[in-house]
KEFI-34462 format. One record per residue (C-alpha): x, y, z. Coordinates in nm, 4 decimals. Layout:
BEGIN
<r><x>X</x><y>Y</y><z>Z</z></r>
...
END
This chain:
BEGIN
<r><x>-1.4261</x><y>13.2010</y><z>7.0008</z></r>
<r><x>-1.0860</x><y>13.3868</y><z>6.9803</z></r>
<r><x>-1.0226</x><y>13.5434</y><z>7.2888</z></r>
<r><x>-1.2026</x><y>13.3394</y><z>7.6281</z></r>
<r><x>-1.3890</x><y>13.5274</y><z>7.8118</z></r>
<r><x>-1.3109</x><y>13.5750</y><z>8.2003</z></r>
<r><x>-1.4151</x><y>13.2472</y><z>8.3614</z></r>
<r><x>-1.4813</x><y>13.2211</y><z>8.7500</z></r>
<r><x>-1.5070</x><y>12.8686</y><z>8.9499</z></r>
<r><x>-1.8876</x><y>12.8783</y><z>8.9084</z></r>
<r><x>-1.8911</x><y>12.8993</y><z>8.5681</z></r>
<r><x>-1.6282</x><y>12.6612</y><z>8.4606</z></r>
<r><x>-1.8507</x><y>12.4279</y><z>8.7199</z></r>
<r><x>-2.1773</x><y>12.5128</y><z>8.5242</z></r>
<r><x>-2.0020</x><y>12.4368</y><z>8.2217</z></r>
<r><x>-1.8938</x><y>12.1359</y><z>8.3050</z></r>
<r><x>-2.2306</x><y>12.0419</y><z>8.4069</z></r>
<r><x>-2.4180</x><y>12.1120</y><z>8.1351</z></r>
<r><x>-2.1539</x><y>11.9621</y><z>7.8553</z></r>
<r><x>-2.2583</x><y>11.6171</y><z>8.0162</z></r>
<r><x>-2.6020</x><y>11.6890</y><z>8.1233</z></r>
<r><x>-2.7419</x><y>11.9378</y><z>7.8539</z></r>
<r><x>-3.1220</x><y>11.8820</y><z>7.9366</z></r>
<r><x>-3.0471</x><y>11.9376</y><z>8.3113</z></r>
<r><x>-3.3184</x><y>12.2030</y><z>8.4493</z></r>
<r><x>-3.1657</x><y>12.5179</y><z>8.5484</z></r>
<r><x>-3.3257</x><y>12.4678</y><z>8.9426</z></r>
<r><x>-3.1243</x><y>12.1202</y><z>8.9235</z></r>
<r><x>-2.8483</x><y>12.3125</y><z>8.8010</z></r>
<r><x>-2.8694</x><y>12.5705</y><z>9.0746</z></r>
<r><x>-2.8570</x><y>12.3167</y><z>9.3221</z></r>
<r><x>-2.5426</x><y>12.1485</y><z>9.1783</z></r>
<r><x>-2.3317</x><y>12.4573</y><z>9.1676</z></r>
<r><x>-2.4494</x><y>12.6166</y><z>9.4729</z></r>
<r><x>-2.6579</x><y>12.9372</y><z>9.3529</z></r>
<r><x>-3.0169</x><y>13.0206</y><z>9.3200</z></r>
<r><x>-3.2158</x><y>13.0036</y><z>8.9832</z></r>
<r><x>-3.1470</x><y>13.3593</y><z>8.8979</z></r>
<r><x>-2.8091</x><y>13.4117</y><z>8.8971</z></r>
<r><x>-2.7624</x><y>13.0594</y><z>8.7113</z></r>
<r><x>-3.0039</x><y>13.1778</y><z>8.4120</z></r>
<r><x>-2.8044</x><y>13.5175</y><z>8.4318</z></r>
<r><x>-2.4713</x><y>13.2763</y><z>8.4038</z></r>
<r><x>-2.6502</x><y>13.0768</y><z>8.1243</z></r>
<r><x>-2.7222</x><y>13.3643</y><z>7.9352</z></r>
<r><x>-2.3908</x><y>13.5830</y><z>7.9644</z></r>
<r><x>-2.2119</x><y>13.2313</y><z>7.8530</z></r>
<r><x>-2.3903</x><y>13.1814</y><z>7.5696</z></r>
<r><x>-2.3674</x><y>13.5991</y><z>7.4670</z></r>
<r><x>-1.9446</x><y>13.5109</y><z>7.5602</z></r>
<r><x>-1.9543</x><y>13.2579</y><z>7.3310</z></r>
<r><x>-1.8291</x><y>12.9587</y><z>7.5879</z></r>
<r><x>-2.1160</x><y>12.7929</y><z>7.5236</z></r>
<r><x>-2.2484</x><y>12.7694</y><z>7.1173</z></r>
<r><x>-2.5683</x><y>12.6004</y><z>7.1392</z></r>
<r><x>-2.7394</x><y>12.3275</y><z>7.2403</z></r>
<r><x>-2.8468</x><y>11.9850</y><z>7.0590</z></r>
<r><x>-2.9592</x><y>11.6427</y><z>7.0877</z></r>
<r><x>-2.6342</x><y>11.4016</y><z>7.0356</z></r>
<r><x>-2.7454</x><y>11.1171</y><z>6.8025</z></r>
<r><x>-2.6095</x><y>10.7936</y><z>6.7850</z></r>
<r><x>-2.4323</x><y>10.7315</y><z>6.4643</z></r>
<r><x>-2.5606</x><y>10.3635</y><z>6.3954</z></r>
<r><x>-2.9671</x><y>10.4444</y><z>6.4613</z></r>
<r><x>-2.9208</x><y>10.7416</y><z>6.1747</z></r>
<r><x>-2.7727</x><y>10.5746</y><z>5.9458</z></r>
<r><x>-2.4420</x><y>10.7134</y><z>5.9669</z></r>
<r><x>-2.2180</x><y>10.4892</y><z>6.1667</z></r>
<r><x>-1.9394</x><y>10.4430</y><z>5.8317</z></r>
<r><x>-1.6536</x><y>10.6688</y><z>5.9726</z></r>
<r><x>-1.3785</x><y>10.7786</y><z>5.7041</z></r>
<r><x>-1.0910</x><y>11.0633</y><z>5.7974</z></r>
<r><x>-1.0325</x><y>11.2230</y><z>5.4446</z></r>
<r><x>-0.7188</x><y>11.3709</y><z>5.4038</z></r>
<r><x>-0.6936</x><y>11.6686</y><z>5.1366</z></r>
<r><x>-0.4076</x><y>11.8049</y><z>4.9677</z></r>
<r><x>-0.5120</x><y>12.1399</y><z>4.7494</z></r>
<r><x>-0.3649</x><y>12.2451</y><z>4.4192</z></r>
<r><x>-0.3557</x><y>12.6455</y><z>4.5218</z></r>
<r><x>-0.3571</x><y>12.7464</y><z>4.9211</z></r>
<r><x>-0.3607</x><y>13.1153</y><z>4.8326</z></r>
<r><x>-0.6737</x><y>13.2925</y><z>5.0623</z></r>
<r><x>-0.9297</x><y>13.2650</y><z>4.7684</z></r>
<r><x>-0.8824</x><y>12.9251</y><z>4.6889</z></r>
<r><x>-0.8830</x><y>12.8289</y><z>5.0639</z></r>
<r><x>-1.1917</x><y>13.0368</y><z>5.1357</z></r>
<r><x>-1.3900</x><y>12.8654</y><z>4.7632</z></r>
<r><x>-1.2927</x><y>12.5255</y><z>4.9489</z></r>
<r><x>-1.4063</x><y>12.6479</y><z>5.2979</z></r>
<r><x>-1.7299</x><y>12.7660</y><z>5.1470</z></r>
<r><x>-1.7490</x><y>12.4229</y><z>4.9325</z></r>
<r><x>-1.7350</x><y>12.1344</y><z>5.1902</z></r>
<r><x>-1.9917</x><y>12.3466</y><z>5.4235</z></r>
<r><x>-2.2460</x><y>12.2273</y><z>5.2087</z></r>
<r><x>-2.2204</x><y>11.8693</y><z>5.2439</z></r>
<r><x>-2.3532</x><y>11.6592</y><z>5.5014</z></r>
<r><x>-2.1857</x><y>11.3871</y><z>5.4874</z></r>
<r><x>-1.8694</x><y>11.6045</y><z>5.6301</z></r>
<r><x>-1.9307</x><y>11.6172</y><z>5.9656</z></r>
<r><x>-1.5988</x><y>11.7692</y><z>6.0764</z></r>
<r><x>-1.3018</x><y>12.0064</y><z>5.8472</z></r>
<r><x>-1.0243</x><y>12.1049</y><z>5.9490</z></r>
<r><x>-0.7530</x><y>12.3296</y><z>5.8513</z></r>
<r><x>-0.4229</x><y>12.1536</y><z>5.8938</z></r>
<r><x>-0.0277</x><y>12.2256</y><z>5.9268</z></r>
<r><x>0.1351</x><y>11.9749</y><z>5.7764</z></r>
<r><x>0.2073</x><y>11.7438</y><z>5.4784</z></r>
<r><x>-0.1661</x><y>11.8020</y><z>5.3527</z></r>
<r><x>-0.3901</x><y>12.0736</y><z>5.4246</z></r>
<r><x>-0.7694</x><y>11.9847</y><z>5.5555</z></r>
<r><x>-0.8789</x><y>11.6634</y><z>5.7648</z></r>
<r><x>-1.2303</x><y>11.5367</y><z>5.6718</z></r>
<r><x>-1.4302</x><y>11.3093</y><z>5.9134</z></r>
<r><x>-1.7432</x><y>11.1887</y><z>5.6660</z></r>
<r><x>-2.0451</x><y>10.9649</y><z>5.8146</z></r>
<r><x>-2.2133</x><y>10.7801</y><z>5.6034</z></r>
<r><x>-2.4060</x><y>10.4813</y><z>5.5896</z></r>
<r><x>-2.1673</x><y>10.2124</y><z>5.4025</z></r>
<r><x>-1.8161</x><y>10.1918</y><z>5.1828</z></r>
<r><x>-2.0943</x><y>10.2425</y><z>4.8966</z></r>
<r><x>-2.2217</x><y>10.5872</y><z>4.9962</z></r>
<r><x>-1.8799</x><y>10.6920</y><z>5.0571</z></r>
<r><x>-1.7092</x><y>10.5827</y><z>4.7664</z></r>
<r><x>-1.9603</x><y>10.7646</y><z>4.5985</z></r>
<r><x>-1.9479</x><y>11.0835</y><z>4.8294</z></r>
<r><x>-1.5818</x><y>11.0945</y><z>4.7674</z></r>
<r><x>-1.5892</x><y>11.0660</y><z>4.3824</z></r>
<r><x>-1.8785</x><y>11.2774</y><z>4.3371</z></r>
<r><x>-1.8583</x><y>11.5389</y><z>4.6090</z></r>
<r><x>-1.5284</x><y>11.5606</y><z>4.7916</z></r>
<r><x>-1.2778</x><y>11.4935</y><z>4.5321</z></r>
<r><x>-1.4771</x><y>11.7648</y><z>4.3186</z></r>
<r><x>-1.4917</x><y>12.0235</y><z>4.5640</z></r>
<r><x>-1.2520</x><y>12.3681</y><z>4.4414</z></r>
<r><x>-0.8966</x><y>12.3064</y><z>4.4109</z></r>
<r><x>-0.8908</x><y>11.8974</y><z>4.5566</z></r>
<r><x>-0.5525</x><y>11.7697</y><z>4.4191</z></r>
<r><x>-0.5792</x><y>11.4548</y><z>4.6586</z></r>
<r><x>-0.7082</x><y>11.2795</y><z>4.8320</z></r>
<r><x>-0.5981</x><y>11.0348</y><z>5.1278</z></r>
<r><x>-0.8933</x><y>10.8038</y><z>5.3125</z></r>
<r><x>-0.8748</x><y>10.6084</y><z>5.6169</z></r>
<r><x>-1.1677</x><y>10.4271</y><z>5.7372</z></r>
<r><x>-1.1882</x><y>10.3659</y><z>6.1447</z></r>
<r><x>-1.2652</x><y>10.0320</y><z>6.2501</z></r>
<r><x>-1.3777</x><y>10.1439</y><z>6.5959</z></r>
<r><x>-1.5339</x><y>10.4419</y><z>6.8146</z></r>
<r><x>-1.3154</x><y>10.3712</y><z>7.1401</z></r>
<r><x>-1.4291</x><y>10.7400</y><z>7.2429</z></r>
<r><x>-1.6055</x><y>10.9916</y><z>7.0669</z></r>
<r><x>-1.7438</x><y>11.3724</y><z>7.2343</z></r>
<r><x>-2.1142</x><y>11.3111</y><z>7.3485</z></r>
<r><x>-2.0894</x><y>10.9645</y><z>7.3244</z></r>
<r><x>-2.0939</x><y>10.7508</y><z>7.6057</z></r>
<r><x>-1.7107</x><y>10.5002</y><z>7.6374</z></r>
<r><x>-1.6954</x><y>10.1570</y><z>7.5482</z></r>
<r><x>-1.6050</x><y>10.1124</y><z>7.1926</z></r>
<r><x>-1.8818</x><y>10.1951</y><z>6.9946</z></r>
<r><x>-1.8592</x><y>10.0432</y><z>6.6861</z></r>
<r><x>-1.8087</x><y>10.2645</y><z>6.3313</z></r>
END
């Protein structure tokens, strides 16, 4: 979302609400912010058309999937001219193991966070999937040895 849309105190309060509470019934939401059904759902529904709120999911925890191995993958490309960015753009989409990418100012140019299950599986995502994505040069890993807080997950240092 480029440009945010025009926010009033309701809406940054539904927000708010449902980031935390996304299964909360709209009536329960009503009640919280101070309207009636209708013009919630109305609020719901221009949000989501805004953009200020992309979708809705289920957050899993990492360690009951499988997927509590947390690396941050540093990449350094050997072109950064518009095609090669967007081949390299188009590339990592396709993996799952990347959860997050992220275009980057600095001494390299994309940050990787990869879940996986062990060191194993992501030794052998990065030698068989990341380093071989268009235009890698390098490669930098570092592995976290804690979740002290994560988005959607509750605090207390969850482990991975």
């Amino acid at each position: 979302m480029d440009e945010s849309p025009p926010l009033d105190r309701i809406d940054r309060r539904i927000l708010e609400v449902v980031e935390r509470e996304g299964r909360i019934t709209v009536a329960a939401l009503a009640e919280r912010v101070g309207l009636s059904r209708s013009p919630v759902q109305a609020r719901l529904r221009r949000l989501e058309e805004a953009g200020a709120i992309r979708g809705w999911r289920a957050v899993l925890d990492p360690g009951a999937v499988g997927r509590a191995h947390v690396a941050f993958v540093e990449v350094k490309l050997s072109d950064t001219r518009e095609a090669a960015l967007a081949a390299f753009n188009r590339a990592v989409l396709a993996l799952p193991e990347v959860e997050a990418c992220h275009m980057i100012a600095g001494r390299f140019d994309y940050l990787l966070k990869v879940r996986t299950r062990g060191i194993a599986e992501y030794r052998a995502a990065l030698a068989e999937r990341i380093s071989t994505l268009p235009h890698v040069a390098a490669t930098s890993t570092y592995v976290a040895m804690e979740t002290v807080k994560e988005e959607g997950l509750p605090a207390g240092g969850r482990r991975g």
